[in-house]
C-alpha positions in Angstrom: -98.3 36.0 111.2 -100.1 38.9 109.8 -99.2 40.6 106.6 -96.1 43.0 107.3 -95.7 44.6 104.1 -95.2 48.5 104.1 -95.8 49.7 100.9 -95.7 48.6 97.3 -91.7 48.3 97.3 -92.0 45.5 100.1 -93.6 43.5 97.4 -91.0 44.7 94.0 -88.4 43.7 96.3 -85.0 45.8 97.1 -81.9 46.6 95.0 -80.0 43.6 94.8 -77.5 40.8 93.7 -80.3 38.3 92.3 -81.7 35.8 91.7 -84.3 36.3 94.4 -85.5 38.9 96.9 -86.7 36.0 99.2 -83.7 34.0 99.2 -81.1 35.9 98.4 -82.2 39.8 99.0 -83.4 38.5 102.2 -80.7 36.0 103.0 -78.6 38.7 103.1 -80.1 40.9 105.8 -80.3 38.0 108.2 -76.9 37.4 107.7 -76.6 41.2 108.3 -78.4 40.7 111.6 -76.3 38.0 113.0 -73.1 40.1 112.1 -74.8 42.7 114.4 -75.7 40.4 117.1 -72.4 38.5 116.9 -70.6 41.9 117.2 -68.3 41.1 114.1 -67.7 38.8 111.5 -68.1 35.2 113.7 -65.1 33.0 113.1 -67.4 29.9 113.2 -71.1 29.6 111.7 -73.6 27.0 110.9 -76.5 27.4 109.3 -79.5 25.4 109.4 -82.1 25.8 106.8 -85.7 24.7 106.9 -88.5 24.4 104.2 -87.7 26.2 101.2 -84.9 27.3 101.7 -83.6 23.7 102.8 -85.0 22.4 99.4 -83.9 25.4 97.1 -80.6 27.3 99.0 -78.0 26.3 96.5 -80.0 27.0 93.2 -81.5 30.8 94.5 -77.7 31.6 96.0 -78.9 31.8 99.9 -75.5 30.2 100.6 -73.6 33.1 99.1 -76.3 35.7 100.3 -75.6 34.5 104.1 -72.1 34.3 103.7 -72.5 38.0 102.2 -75.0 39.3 105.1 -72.1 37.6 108.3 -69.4 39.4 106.4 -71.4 42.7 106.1 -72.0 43.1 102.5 -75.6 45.1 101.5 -77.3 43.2 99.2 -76.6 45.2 96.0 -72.7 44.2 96.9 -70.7 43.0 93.8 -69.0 41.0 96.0 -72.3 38.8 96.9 -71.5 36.0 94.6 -67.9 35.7 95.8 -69.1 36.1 99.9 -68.5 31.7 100.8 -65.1 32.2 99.4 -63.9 35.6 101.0 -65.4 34.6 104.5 -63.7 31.4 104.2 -60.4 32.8 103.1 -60.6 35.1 105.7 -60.8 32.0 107.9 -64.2 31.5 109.0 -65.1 27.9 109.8 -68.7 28.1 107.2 -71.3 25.4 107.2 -74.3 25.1 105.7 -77.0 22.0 106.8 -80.3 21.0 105.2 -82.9 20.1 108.0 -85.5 18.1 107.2 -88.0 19.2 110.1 -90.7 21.4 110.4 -89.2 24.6 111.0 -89.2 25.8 114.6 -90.2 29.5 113.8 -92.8 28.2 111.7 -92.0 29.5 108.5 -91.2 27.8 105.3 -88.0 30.2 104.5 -86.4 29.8 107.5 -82.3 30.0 108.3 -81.1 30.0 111.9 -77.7 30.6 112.4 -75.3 29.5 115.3 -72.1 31.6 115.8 -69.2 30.6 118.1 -65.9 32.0 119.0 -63.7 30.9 122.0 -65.9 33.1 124.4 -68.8 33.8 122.4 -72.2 32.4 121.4 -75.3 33.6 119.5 -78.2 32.3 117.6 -80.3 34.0 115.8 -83.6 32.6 113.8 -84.9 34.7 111.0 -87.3 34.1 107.7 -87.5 35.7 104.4 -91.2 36.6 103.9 -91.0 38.1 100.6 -89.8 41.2 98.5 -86.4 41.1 100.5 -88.5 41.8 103.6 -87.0 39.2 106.9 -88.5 38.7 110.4 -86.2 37.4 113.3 -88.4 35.6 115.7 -85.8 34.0 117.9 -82.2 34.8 119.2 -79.8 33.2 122.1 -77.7 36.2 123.3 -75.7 36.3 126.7 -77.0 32.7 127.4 -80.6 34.0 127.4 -83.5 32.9 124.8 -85.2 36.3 123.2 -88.6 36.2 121.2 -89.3 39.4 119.7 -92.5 40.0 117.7 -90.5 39.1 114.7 -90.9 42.2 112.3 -87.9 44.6 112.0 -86.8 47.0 113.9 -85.8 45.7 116.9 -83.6 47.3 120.0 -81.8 45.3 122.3 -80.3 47.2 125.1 -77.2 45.2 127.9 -77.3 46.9 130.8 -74.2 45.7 132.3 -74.2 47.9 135.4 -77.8 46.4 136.2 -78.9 50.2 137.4 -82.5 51.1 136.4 -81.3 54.3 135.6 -80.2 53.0 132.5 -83.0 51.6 131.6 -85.2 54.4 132.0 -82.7 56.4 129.9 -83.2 54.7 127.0 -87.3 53.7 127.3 -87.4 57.6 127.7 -85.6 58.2 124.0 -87.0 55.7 122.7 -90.3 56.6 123.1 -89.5 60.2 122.1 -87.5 59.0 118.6 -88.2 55.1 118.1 -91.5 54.6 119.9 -91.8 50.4 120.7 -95.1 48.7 121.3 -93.5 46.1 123.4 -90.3 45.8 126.0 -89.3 42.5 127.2 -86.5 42.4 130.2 -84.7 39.7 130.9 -81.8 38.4 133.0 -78.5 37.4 132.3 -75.7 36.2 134.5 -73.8 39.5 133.5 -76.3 41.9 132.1 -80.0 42.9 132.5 -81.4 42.5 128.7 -84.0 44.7 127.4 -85.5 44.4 123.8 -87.9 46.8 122.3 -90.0 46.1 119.6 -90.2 49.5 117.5 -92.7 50.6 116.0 -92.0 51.8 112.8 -88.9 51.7 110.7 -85.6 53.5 112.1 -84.3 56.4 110.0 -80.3 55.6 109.6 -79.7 59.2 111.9 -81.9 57.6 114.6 -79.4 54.6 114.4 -77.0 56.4 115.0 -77.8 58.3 117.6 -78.7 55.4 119.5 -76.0 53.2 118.8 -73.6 56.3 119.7 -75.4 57.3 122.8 -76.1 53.8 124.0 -72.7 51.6 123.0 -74.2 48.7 124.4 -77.6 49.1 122.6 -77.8 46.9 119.0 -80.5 48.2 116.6 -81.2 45.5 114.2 
């Protein structure tokens, strides 16, 4: 993968509960990104770490920093430190496995996560590539496999009516507020699923405006 960073800060890493922007800062936000995914804090979650994060996850607090990210915590949350207990209290079935593979996203800090409920099931893949910066490079959504480029931000829009109007609704705002350089659509047995990779970071007001406009639209 090429280099991602931004700007100097990518590299200084974000505002957060430490000990590290890699593994913990950027634990975090993938956990952040299944929350969004999932739709809510997921009553059952496995996660399976690979490389480094296999090796390393207890001593840099990953654990706690996924735990922190399903619950919805930001990474400068007090409460990062105490996130395995209060998802657990709260009832969520948390487990964390050591893999000894390769990892399949290729990518020595990797974590993928599986979520369950009764009715619901998503997986999401993401690394921590440093400074707090993550890419998500795979996801299972609806019963259909998604590969985005990897680097945030990402759109995925569920067209449940399955009318192309729809879909050109959004491609058209998108590429008047969140221009993508790349649309994938695929099928599911209820939805159509279209995924936009954007170009360049989302402004929180753009977020919102999508997310308020489009319901079914997720803006990791």
């Amino acid at each position: 993968m090429k280099n991602n960073y931004k700007s100097v800060f990518d590299i200084i890493g974000p505002v957060m509960i430490g000990p590290s922007s890699s593994h913990t800062a950027g634990a975090v936000k993938i956990g952040r990104i299944a929350n969004k995914l999932f739709g809510t804090v997921p009553p059952k979650v496995t996660v399976h770490y690979y490389g480094s994060f296999a090796q390393t996850h207890r001593g840099h607090g990953t654990d706690y920093a996924i735990a922190a990210g399903l619950l919805g915590f930001s990474p400068d949350d007090s409460r990062v430190p105490s996130a395995p207990m209060i998802a657990r209290q709260g009832g969520m079935d948390l487990r964390f496995v050591e893999e000894a593979d390769e990892s399949p996203i290729h990518h020595p800090n990797t974590a993928i996560l599986q979520m369950t409920s009764d009715k619901t099931k998503v997986t999401v893949a993401g690394c921590s590539i440093g400074g707090g910066a993550i890419e998500i490079r795979a996801i299972s959504l609806d019963g259909v496999d998604i590969l985005p480029a990897g680097p945030l931000p990402i759109v995925i829009f569920r067209d449940y009516s399955k009318q192309m109007a729809n879909a050109l609704a959004i491609n058209t705002d998108l590429e008047g507020k969140a221009p993508f350089t790349r649309r994938q659509v695929l099928r599911a047995d209820d939805c159509d699923i279209y995924v936009y990779d954007i170009k360049k970071p989302m402004q929180p007001a753009t977020i919102a405006y999508f997310e308020k406009k489009y319901p079914a639209a997720i803006c990791l």
